[in-house]
N, CA and C of each residue as an Amber inpcrd file, in Angstrom:
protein
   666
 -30.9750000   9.9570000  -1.5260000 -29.5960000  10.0130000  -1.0470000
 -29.4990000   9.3070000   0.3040000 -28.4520000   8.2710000  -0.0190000
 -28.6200000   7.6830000   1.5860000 -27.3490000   8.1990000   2.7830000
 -28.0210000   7.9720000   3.9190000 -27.0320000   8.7250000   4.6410000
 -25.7920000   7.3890000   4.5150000 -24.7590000   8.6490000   5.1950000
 -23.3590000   7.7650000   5.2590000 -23.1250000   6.9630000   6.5690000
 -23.3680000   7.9560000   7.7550000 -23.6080000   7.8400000   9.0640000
 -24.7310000   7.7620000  10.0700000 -25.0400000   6.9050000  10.9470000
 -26.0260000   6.7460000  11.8190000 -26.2090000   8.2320000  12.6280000
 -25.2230000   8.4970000  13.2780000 -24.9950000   9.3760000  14.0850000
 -23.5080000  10.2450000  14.1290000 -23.4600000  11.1620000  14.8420000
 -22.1370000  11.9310000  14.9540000 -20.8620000  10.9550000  15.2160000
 -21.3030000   9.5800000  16.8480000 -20.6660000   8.7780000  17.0910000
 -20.2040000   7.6150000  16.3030000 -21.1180000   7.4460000  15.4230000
 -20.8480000   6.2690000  14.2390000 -19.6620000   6.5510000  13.2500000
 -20.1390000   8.2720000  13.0730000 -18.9000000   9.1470000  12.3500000
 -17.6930000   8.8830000  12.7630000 -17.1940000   9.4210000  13.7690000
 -16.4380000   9.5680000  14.6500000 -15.9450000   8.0420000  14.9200000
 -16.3230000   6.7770000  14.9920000 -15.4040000   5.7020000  14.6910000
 -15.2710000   4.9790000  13.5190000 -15.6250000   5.5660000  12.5800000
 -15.3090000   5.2380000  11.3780000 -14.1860000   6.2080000  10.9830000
 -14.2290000   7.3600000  11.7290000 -13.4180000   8.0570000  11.2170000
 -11.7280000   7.6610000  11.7240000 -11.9120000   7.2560000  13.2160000
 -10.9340000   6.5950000  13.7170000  -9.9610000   5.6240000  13.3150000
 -10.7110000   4.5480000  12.0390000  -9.9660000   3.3430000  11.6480000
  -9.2950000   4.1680000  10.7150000  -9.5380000   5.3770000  10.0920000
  -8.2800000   6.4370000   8.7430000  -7.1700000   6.8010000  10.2730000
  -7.5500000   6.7120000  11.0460000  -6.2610000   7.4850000  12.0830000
  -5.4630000   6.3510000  12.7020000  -5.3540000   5.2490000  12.5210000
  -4.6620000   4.0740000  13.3590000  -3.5120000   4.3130000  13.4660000
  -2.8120000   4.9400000  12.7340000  -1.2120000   5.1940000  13.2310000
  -0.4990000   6.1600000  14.0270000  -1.9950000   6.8730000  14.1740000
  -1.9780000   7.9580000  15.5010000  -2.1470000   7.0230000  16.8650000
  -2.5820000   5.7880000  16.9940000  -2.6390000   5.4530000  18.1630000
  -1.6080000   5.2510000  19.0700000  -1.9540000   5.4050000  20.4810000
  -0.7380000   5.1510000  21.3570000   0.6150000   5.7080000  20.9240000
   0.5700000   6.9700000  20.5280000   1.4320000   7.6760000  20.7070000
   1.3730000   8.8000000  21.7850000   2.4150000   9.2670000  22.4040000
   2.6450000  10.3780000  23.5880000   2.0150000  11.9680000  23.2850000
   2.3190000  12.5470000  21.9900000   2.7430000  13.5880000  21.7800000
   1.3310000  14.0690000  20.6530000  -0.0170000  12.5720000  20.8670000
  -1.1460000  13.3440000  19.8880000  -2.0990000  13.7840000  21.0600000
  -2.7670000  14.6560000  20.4390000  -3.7810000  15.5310000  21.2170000
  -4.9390000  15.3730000  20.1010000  -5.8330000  15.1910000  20.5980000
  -7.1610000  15.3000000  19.9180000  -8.4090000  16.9230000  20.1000000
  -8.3910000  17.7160000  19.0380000  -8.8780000  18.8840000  19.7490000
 -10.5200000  18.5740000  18.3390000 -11.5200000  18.7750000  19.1690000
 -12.6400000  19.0160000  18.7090000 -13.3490000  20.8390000  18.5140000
 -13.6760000  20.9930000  17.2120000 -14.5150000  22.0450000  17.2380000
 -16.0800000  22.2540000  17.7220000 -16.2790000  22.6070000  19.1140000
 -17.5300000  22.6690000  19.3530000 -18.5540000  23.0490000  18.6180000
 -20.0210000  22.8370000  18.7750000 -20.4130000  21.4700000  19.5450000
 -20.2940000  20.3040000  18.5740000 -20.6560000  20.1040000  17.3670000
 -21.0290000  18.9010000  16.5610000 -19.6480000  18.2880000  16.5860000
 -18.5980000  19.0450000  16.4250000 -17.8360000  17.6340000  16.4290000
 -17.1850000  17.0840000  17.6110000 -17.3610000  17.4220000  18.7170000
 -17.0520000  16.5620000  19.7440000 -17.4540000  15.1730000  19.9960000
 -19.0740000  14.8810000  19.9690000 -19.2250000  13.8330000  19.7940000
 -18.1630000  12.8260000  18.4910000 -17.7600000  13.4480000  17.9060000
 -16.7430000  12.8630000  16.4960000 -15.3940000  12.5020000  17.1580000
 -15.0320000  13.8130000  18.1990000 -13.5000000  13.7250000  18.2340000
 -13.5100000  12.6650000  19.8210000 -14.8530000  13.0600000  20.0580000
 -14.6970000  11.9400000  21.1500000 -14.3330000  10.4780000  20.8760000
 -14.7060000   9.5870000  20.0560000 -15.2010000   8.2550000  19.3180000
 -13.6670000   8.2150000  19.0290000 -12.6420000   9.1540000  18.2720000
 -11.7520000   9.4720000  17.8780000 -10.4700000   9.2080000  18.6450000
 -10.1590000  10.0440000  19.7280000  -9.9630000   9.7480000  20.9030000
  -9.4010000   9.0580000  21.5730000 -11.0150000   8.1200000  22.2700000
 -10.4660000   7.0270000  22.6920000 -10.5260000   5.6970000  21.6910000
 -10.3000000   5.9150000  20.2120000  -9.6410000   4.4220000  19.9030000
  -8.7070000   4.7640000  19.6810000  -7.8640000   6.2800000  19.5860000
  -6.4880000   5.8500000  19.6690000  -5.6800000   6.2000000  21.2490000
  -7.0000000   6.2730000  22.2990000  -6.3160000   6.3350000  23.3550000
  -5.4250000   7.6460000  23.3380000  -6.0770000   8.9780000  22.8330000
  -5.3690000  10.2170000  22.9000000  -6.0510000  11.0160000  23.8460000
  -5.6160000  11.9340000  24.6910000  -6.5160000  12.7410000  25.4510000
  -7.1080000  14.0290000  24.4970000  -8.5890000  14.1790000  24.9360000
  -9.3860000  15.0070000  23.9270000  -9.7010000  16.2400000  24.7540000
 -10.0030000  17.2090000  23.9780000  -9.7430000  18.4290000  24.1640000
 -10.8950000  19.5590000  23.3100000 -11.5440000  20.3260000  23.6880000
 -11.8950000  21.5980000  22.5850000 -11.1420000  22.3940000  22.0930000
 -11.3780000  22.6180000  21.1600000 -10.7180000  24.4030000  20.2450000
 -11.5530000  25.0700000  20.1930000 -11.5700000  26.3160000  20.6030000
 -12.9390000  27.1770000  20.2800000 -12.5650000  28.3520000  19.3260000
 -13.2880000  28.5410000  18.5660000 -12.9820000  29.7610000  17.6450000
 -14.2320000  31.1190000  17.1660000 -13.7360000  31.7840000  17.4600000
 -15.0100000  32.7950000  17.4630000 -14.5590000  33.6250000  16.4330000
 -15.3020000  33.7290000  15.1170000 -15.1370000  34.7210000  13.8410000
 -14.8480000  36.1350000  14.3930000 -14.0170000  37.2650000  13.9250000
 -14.6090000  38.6400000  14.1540000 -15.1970000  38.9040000  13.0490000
 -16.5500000  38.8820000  12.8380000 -17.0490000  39.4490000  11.7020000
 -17.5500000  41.5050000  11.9800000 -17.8040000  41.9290000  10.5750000
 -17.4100000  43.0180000  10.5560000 -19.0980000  43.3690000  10.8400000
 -19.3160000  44.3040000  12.3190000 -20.8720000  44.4140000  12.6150000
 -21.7050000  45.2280000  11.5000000 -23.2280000  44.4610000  10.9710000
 -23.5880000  44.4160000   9.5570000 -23.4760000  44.0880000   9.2780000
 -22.0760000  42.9530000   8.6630000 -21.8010000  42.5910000   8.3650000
 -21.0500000  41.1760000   8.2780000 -21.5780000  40.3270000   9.4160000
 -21.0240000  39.4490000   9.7640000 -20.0440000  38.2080000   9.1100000
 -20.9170000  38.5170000   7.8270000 -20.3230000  37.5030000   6.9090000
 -18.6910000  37.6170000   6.7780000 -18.1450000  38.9370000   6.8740000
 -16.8260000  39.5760000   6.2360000 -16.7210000  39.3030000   7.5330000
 -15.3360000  38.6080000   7.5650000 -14.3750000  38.2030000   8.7320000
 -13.3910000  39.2000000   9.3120000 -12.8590000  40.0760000  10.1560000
 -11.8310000  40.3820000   9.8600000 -10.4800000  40.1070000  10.6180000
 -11.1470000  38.7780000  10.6370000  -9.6370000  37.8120000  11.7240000
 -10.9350000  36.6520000  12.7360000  -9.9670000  36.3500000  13.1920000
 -10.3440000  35.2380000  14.4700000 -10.1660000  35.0060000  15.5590000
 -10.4990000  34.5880000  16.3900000  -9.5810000  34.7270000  17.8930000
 -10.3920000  33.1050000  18.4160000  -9.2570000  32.1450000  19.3430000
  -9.4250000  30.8840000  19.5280000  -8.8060000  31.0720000  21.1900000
  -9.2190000  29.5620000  21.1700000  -8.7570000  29.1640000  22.7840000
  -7.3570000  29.3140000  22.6080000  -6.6970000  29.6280000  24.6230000
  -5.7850000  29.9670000  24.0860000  -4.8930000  31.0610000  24.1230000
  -5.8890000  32.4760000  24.3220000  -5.5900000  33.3780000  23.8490000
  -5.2870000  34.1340000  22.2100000  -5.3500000  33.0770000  21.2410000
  -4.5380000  33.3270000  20.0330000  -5.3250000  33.9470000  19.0720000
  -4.8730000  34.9540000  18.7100000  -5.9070000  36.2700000  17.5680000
  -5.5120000  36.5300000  16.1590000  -5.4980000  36.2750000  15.3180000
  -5.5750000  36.2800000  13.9510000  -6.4210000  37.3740000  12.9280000
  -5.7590000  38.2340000  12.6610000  -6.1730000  39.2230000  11.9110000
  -6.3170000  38.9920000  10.2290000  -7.5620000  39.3740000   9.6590000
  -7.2480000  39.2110000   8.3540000  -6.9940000  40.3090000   8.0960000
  -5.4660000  40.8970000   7.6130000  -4.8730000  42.3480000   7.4150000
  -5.4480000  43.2920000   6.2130000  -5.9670000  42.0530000   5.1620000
  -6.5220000  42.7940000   3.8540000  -8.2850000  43.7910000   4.0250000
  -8.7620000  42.9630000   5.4430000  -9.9540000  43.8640000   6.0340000
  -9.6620000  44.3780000   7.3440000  -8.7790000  44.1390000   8.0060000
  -8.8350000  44.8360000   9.5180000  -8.0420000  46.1290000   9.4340000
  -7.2690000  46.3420000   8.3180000  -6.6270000  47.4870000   7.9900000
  -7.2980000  48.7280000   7.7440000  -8.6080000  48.6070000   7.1110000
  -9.4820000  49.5230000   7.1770000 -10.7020000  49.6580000   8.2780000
 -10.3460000  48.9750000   9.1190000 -11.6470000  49.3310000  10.0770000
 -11.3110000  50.0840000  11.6110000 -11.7110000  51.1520000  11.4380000
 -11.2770000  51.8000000  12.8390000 -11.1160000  50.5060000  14.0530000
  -9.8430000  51.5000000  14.7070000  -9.0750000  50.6290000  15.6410000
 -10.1660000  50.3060000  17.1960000 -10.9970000  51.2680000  17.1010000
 -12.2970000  51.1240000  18.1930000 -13.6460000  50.0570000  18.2800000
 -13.9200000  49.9450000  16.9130000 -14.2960000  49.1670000  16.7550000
 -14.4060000  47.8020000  16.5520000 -12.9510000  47.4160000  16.0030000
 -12.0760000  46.3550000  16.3470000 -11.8350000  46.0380000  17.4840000
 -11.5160000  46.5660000  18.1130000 -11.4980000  46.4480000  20.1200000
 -12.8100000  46.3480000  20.5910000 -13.8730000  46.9690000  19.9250000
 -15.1120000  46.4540000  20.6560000 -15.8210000  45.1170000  19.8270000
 -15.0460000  44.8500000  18.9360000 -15.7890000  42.6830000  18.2750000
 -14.7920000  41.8860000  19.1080000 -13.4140000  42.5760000  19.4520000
 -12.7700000  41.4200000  19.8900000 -13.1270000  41.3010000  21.3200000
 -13.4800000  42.5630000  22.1210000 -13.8670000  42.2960000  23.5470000
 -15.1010000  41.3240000  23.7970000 -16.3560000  41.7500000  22.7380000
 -17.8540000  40.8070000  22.8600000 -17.6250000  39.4430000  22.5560000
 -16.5250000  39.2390000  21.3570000 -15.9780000  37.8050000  21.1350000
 -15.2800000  36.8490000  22.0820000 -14.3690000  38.1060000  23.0150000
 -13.4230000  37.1000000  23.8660000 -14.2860000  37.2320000  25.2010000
 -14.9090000  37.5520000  25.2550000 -16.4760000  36.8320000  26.3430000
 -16.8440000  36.3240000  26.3080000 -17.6220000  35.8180000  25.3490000
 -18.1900000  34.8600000  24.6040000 -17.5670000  33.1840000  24.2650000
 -16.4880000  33.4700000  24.0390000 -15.3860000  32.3410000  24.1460000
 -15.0200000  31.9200000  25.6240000 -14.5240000  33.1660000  26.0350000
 -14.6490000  32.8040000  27.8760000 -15.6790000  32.1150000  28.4780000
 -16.6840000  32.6270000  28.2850000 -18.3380000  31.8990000  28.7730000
 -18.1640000  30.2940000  28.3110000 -17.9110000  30.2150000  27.2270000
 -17.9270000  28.8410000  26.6850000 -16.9400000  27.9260000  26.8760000
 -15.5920000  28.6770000  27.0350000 -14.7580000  27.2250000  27.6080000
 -15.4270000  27.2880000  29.4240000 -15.5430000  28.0310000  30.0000000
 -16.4080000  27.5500000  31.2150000 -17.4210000  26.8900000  31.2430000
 -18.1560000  27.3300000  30.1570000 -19.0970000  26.0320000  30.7730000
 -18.8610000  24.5390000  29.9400000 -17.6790000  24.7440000  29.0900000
 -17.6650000  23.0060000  28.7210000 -16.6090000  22.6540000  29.3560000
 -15.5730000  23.3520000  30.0330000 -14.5520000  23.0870000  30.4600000
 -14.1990000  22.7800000  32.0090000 -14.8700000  23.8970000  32.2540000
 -15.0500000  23.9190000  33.6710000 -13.7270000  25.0180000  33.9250000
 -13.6510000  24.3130000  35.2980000 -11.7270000  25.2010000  36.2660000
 -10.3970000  24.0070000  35.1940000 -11.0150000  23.3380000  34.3350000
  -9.8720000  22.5000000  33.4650000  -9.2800000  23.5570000  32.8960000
  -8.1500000  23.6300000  32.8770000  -7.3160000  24.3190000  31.9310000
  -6.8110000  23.5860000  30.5010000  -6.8390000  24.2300000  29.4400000
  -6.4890000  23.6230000  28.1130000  -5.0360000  22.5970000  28.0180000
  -5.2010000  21.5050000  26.9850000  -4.3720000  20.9610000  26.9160000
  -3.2400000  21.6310000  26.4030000  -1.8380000  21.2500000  26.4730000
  -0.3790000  21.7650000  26.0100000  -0.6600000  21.6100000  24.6920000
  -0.5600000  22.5180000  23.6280000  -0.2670000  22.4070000  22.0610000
   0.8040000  22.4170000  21.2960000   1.8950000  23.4280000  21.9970000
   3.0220000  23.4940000  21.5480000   3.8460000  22.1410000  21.5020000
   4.5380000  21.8400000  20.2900000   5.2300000  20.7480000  20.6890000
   4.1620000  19.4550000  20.2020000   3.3680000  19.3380000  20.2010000
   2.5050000  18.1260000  19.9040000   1.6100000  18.0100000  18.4520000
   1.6020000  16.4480000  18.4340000   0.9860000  16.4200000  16.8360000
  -0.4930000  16.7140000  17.2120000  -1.2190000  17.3850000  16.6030000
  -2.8220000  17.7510000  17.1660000  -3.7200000  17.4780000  15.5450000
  -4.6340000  16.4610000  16.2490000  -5.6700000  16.1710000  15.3640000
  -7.0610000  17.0270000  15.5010000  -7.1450000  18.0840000  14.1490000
  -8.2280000  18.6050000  14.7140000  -9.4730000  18.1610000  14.1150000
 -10.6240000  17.8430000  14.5810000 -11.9040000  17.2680000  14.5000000
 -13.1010000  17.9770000  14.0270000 -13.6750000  18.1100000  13.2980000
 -14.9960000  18.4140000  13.3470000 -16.0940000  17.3010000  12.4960000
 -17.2210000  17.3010000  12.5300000 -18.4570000  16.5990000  12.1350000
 -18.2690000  16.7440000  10.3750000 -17.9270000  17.5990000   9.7120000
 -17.5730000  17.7400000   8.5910000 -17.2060000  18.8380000   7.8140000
 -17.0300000  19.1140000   6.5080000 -16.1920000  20.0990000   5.8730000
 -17.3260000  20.8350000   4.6840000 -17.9110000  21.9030000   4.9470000
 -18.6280000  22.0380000   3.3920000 -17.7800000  23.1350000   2.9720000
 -17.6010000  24.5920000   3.2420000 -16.6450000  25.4880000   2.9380000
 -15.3380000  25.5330000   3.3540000 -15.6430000  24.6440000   5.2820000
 -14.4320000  24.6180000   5.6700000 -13.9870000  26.3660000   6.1590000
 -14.8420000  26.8280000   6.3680000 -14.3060000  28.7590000   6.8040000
 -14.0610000  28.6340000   8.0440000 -14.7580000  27.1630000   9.3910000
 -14.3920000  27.5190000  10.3460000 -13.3140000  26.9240000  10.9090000
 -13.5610000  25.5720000  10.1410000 -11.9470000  24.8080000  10.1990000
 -10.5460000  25.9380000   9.8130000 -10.6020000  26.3210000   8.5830000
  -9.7060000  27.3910000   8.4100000  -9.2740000  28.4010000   9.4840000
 -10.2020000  28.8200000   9.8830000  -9.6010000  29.8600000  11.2740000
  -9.1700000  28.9620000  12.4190000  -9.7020000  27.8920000  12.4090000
  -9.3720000  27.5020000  13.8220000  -7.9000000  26.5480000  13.1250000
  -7.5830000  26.3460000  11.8390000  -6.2010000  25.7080000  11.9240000
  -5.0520000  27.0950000  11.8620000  -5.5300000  27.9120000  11.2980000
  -4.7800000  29.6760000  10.9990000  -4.4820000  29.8950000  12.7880000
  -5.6700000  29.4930000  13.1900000  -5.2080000  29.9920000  15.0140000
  -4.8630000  29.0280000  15.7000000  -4.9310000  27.7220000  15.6450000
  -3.7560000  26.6690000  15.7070000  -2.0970000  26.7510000  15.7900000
  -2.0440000  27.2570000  14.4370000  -0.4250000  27.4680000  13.8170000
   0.2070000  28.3950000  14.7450000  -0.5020000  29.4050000  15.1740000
  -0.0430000  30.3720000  15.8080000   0.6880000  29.5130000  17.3650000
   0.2980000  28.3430000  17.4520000   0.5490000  27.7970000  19.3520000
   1.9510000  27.1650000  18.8470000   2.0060000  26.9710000  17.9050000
   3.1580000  26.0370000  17.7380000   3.3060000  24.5940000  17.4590000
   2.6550000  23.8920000  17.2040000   2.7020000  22.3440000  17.0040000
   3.0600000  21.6920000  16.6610000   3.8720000  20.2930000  16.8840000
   4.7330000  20.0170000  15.8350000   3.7550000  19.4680000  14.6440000
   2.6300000  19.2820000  14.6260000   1.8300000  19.0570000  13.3490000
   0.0980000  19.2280000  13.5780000  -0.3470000  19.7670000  12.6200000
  -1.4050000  19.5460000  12.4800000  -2.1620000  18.7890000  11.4550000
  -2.9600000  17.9810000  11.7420000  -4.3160000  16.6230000  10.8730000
  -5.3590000  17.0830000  11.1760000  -5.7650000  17.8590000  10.0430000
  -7.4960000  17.9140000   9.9680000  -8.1710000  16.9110000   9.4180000
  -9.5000000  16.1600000  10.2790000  -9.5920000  14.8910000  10.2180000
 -11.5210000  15.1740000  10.0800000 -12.2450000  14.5240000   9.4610000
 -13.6100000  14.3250000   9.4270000 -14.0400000  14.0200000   8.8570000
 -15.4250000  13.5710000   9.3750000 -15.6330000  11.6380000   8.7000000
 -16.3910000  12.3300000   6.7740000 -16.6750000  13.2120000   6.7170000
 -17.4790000  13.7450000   5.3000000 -16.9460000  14.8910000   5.2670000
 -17.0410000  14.9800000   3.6290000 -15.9200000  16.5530000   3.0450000
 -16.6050000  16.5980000   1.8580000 -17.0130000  18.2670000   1.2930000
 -16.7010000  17.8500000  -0.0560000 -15.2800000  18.0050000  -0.5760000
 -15.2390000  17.2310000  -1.7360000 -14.0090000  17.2480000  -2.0530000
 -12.5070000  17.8680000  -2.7580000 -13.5720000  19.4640000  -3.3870000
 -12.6840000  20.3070000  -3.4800000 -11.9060000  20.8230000  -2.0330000
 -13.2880000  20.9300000  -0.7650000 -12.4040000  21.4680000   0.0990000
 -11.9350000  20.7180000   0.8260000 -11.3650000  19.8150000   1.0440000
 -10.7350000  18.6410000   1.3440000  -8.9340000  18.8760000   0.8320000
  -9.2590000  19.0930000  -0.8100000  -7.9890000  19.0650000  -1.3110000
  -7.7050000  20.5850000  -0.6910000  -8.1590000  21.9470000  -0.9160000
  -7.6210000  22.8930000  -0.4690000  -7.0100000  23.1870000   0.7370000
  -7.5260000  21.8210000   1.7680000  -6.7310000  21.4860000   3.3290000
  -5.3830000  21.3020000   2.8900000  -4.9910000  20.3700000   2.0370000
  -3.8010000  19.8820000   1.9030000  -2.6950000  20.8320000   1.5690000
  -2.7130000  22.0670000   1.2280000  -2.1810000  23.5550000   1.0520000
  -2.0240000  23.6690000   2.0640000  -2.8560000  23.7940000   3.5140000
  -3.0780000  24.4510000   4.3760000  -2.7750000  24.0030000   6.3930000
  -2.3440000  22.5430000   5.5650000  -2.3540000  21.7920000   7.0100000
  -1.5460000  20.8940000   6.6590000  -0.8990000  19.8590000   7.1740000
   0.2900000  18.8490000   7.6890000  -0.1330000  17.7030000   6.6030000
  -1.5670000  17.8610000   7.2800000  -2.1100000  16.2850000   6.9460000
  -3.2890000  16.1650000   6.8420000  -4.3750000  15.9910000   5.8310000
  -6.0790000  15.8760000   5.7440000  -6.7310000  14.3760000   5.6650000
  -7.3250000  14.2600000   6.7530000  -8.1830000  12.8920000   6.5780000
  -9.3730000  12.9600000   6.3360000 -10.1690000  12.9390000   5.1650000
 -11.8020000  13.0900000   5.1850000 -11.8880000  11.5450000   4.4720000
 -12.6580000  11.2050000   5.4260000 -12.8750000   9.6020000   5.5800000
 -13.8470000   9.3890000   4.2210000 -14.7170000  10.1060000   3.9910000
 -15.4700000   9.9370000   2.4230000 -15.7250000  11.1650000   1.7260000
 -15.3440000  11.2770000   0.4010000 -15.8360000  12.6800000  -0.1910000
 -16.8910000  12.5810000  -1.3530000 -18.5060000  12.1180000  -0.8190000
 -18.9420000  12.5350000  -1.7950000 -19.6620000  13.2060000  -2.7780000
 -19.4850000  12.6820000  -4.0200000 -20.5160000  13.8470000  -4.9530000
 -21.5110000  13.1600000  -5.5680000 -22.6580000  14.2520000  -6.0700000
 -22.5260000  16.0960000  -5.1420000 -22.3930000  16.1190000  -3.5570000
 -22.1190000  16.9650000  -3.1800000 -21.4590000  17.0250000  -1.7320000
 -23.2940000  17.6000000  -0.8310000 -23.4820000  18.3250000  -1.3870000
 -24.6850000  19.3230000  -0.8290000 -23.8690000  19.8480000   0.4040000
 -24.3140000  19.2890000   0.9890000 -24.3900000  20.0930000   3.1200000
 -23.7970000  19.0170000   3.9800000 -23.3820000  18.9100000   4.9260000
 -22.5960000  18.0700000   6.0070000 -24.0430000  17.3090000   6.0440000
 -25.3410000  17.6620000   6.6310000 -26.1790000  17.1160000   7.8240000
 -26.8950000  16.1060000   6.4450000 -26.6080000  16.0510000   5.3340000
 -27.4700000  15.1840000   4.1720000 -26.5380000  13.4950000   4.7530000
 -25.6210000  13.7540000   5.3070000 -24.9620000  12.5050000   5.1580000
 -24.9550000  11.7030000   6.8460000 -25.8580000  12.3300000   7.5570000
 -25.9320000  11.6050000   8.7610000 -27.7640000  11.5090000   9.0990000
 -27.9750000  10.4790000   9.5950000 -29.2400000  10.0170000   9.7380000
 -29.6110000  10.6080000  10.7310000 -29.1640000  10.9300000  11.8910000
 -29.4340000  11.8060000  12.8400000 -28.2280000  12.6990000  12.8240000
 -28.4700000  13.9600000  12.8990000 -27.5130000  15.1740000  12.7200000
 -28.0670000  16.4810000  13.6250000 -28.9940000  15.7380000  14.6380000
 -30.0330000  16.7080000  15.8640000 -28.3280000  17.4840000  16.4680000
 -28.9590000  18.8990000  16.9770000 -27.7590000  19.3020000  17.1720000
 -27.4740000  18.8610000  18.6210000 -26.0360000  19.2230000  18.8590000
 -25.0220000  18.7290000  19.8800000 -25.4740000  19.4130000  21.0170000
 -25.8310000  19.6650000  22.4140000 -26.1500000  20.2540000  23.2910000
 -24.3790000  20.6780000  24.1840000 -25.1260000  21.6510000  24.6310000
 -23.9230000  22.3510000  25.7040000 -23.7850000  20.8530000  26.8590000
 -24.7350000  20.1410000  27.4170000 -24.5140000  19.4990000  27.9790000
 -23.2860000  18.3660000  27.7180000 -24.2160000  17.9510000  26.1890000
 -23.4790000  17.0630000  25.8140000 -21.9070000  16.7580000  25.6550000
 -21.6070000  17.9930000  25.2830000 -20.0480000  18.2010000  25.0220000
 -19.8190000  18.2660000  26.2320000 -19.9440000  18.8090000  27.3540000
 -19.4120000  19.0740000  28.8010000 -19.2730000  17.5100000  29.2600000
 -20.4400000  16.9620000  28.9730000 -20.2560000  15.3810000  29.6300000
 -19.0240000  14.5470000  29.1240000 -19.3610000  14.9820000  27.8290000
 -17.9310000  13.7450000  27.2370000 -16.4790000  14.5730000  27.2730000
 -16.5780000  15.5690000  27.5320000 -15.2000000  16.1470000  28.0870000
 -14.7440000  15.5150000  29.1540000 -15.8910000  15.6770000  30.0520000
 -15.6530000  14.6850000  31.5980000 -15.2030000  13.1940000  31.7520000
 -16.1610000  12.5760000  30.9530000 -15.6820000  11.1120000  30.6050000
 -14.6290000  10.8530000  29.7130000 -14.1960000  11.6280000  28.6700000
 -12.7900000  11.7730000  28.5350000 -11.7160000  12.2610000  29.2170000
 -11.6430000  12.8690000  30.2170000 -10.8310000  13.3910000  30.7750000
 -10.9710000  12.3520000  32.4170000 -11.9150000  11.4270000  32.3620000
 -11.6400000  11.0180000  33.4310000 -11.3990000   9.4260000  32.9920000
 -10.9070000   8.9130000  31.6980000 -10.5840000   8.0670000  31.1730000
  -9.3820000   8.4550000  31.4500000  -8.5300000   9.0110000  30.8100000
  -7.3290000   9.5890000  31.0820000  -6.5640000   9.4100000  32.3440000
  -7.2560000  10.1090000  33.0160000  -6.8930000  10.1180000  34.6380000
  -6.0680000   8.9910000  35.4640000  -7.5110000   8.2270000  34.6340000
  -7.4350000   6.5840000  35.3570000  -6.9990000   5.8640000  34.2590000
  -6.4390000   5.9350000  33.2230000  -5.6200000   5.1890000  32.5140000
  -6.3340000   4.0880000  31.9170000  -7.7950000   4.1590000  31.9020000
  -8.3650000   3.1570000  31.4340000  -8.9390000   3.5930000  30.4720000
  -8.3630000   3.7910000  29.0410000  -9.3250000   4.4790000  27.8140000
  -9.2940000   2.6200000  27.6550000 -11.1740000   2.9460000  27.0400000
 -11.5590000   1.8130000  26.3810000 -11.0940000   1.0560000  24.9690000
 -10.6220000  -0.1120000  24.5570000 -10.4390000  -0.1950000  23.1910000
 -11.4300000  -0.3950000  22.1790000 -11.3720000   0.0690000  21.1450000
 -12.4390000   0.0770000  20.3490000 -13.0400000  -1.1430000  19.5490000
């Protein structure tokens, strides 16, 4: 099986030429799901010259049980209950996943973010990013806790999908770009030649160099 992609960054501007009509517009925001797809939403970004951003999303899974979700909570502030399991779980214990969660999220937009405060969502078309789609459970919460800010649209965008869950985006979101879907799908990391994971550093840096592209009005063209 040969890979599709060199790297996360190779991803990430290939994935860019499916987004060209997002470029140089006012009102897109580029939000990456930490860590793997930043390097993606970075590449992303700046060829359409959008300012980039994280989403962070932290599962509440049910303790023991992690797998069973029973909601989500994202940057933001924004909390998402799944009502068909949080209905049965004492109200104490629920208050003690969402407190260890929204620490945990806190810790992490500090250290990729810094004293930056999050970009405006409400009101704006927001492309959200990640490295790729195999179930898609975390994309799902983080577009479910998206919806909640208000936007005038959301594009879930990434460079490999398989392709049932690809189509089940299109139910679920504005607009789906998965730049290749193929089969058999296996796992995201079969389709990139290097797929070493993303470091805390890493994302912090290209936040910086995106955000200080911005600043200075000099995003690079691709």
């Amino acid at each position: 099986m040969d890979a599709l992609f060199e790297n996360r960054s190779a991803a990430g501007a290939k994935l860019a030429t499916k987004l060209g009509s997002y470029r140089d517009q006012p009102d897109v925001i580029v939000l990456a799901l930490p860590r793997g797809g930043v390097p993606v939403a970075y590449e992303v970004a700046r060829s359409l010259h959008a300012p980039l951003d994280i989403f962070i999303v932290r599962k509440l899974g049910l303790p023991g049980y992690e797998e069973l979700a029973m909601g989500a909570i994202a940057t933001g502030g924004v909390r998402v209950l799944n009502e068909e399991v949080a209905r049965y779980i004492p109200e104490t214990l629920m208050d003690s996943v969402i407190e260890r969660e929204t620490a945990e999220l806190g810790r992490r937009e500090r250290l990729y973010r810094g004293q930056r405060p999050p970009l405006p969502v409400k009101g704006h078309k927001i492309i959200l990013v990640d490295d790729g789609l195999a179930t898609g459970s975390t994309m799902r919460a983080a577009a479910m806790s998206l919806r909640q800010m208000r936007p005038a649209k959301i594009i879930v965008a990434v460079p490999v999908a398989a392709l049932e869950t690809c189509a089940e985006f299109r139910n679920e979101v504005d607009e789906v770009i998965c730049a290749v879907t193929p089969e058999p799908f296996m796992a995201v990391g079969e389709w990139y030649a290097d797929f070493s994971q993303t470091s805390d550093e890493e994302v912090r840096k290209l936040l910086e160099r995106a955000e200080s592209d911005r600043q200075l009005g000099s995003s690079i063209p691709p």
